[in-house]
N, C-alpha and C positions, 0 to 999 in steps of 0.2 A: 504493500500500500504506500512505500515511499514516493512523496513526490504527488502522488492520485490529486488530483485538483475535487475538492468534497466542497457543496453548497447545502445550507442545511438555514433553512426558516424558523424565526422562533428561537434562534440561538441565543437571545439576550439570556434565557433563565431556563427552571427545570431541566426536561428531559432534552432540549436543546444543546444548553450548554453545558451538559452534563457529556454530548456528542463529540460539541467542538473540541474540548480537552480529553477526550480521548484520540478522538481522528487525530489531531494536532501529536499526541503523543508518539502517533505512530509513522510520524514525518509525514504527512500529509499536507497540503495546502489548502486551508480553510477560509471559506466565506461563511459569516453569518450575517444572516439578516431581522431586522424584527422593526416594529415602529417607534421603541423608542432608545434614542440614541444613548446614553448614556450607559445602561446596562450593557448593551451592544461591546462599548467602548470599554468598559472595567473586564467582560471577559478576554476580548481579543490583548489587550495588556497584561494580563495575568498569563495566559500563555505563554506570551513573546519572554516574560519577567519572568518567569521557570524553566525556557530556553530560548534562549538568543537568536538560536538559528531557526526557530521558530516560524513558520511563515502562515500571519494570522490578518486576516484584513475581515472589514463589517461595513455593511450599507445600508440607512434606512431604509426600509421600503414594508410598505402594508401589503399584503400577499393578497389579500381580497382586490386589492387592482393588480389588471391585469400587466398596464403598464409600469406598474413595480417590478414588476418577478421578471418582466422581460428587462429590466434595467438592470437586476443583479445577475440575470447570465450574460448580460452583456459587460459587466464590469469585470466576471471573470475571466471573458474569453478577450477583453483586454490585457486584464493583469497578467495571463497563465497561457490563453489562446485554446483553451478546450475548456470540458466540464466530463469530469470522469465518473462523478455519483450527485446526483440532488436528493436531498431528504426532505421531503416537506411536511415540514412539524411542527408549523405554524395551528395557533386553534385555540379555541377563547371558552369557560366555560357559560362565561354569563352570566347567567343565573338557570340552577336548573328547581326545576317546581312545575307540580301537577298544570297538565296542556291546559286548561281552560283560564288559566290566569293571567298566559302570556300574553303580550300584545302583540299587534302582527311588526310591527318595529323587532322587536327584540327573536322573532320568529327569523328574520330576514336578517340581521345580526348573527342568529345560530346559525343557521343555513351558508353564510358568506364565510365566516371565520371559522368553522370547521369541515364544510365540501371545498368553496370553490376557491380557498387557498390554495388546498391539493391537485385541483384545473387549472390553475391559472399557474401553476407552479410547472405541471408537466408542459403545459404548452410552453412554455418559455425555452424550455430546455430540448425538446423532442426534436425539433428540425436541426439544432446542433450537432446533437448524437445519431442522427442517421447520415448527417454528413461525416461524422470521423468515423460511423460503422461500429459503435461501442458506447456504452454507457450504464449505468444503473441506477434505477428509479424506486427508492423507498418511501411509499405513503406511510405514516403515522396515524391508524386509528386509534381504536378503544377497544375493551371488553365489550363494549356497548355496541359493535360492530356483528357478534357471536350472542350475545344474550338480551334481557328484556326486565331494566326493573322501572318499577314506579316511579314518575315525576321526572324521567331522563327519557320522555318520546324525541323532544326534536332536535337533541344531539345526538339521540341513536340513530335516530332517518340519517344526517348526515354523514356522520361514520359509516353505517352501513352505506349510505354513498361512495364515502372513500374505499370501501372495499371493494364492491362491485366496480368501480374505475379502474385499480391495479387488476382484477379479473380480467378485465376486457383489454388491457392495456397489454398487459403481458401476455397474450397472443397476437394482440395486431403489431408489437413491436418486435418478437425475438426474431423474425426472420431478417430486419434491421439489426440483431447483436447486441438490444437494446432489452437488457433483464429488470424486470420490473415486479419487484413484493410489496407486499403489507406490513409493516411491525404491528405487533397488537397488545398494548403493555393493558394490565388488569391497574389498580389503584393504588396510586402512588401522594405521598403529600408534596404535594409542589404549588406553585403559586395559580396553576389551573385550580386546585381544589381551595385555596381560600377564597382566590375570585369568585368564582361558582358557589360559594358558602356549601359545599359538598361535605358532608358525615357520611362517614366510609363504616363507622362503627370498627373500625380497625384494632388491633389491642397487639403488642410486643414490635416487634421488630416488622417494620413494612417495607413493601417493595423499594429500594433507591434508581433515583434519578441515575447514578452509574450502570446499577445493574441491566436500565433499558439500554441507557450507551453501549453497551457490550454486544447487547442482540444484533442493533444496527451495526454494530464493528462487523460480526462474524456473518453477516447477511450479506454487507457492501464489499466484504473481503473474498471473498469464494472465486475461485478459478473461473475464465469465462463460458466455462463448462457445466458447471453447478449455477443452479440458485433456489434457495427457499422463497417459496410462493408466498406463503403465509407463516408468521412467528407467534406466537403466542407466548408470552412472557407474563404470571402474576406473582405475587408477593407470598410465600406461605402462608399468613397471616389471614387471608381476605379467603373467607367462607362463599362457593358459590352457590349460591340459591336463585337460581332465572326460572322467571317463568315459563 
């Protein structure tokens, strides 16, 4: 993976920048992106500040526009001149609470910042990577992707969107050389679940933000012979009871 040019959404915090410093560990060259600039800015320093040789750069950009995500692979393919893995794992809880309370604002909010980040993210990068003949495409869902609990409908719809997109994706692109999975981490504390005011009912030792870094490591890493479709990663802790 030395060297691999990795673009990853959402990298300010959590499971994000839990990525960048991994990837980055493993000599990679990392872009993060997320919308607000300062977190952006403290991770990509901390890297470079724990190796020098480090090669860590960040750009604002909100992944719900479309014209965003085409600006940060085009910053890459300035800086680097390719894009060898985007992860897009950008994605907002919100607020989650029984459907009839939302408003259609905040519906359209879910919908933006947890599907069409993950659209707007492949599209930016997909005619890149059929021109080098190579690439790797990890969407970022949820547990909420595989199962069905209470008061989380319309970020499941859109998870379940992001999955069904790397399904269909990763057929229409492997004869492109263009490998495309799912991560699927179960319930983590990170700054999605305070946004969202999310009770997990969790008790000892919960999933970590590295631990999902690691799935994406060993997903984006595989020969360009292998790839894992779909990963599934939960925390011991977190009891599943789906409907």
């Amino acid at each position: 993976m030395k060297d691999k040019v990795v673009l990853i959404s959402g990298g300010g915090s959590g499971f994000g920048k839990a990525m960048a410093v991994r990837f980055a560990r493993a000599g990679c060259r990392v872009l993060i992106s997320g919308r607000r600039p300062e977190p952006l800015r403290r991770v990509a320093e901390a890297i470079r500040a724990g190796d020098p040789a480090a090669d860590a750069e960040w750009i604002r950009a909100d992944m719900c526009r479309g014209e965003d995500a085409e600006a940060m692979a085009a910053r890459a393919m300035e800086r680097w001149g390719r894009v060898d893995v985007m992860i897009n794992n950008a994605g907002s809880g919100v607020r989650i609470a029984p459907f009839d309370t939302y408003t259609a604002e905040e519906i359209d909010t879910l919908v933006s910042a947890n599907l069409m980040t993950a659209i707007h993210g492949c599209r930016a990068v997909i005619p890149l990577m059929k021109q080098q003949g190579f690439g790797v495409i990890l969407n970022v869902a949820s547990a909420c992707a595989k199962h069905a609990w209470p008061s989380w409908s319309v970020y499941t719809a859109a998870k379940m969107g992001v999955l069904g997109l790397s399904r269909c994706l990763y057929g229409e692109l492997r004869p492109h050389g263009i490998r495309v999975g799912t991560l699927i981490p179960g319930a983590a504390p990170t700054e999605f679940s305070q946004a969202a005011d999310a009770v997990y009912g969790l008790e000892g030792d919960s999933l970590k933000a590295e631990d999902v870094a690691e799935a994406a490591y060993l997903m984006a890493s595989l020969p360009q012979r292998a790839m894992i479709e779909e990963l599934m990663i939960w925390g011991t802790n977190q009891e599943v009871i789906p409907l």
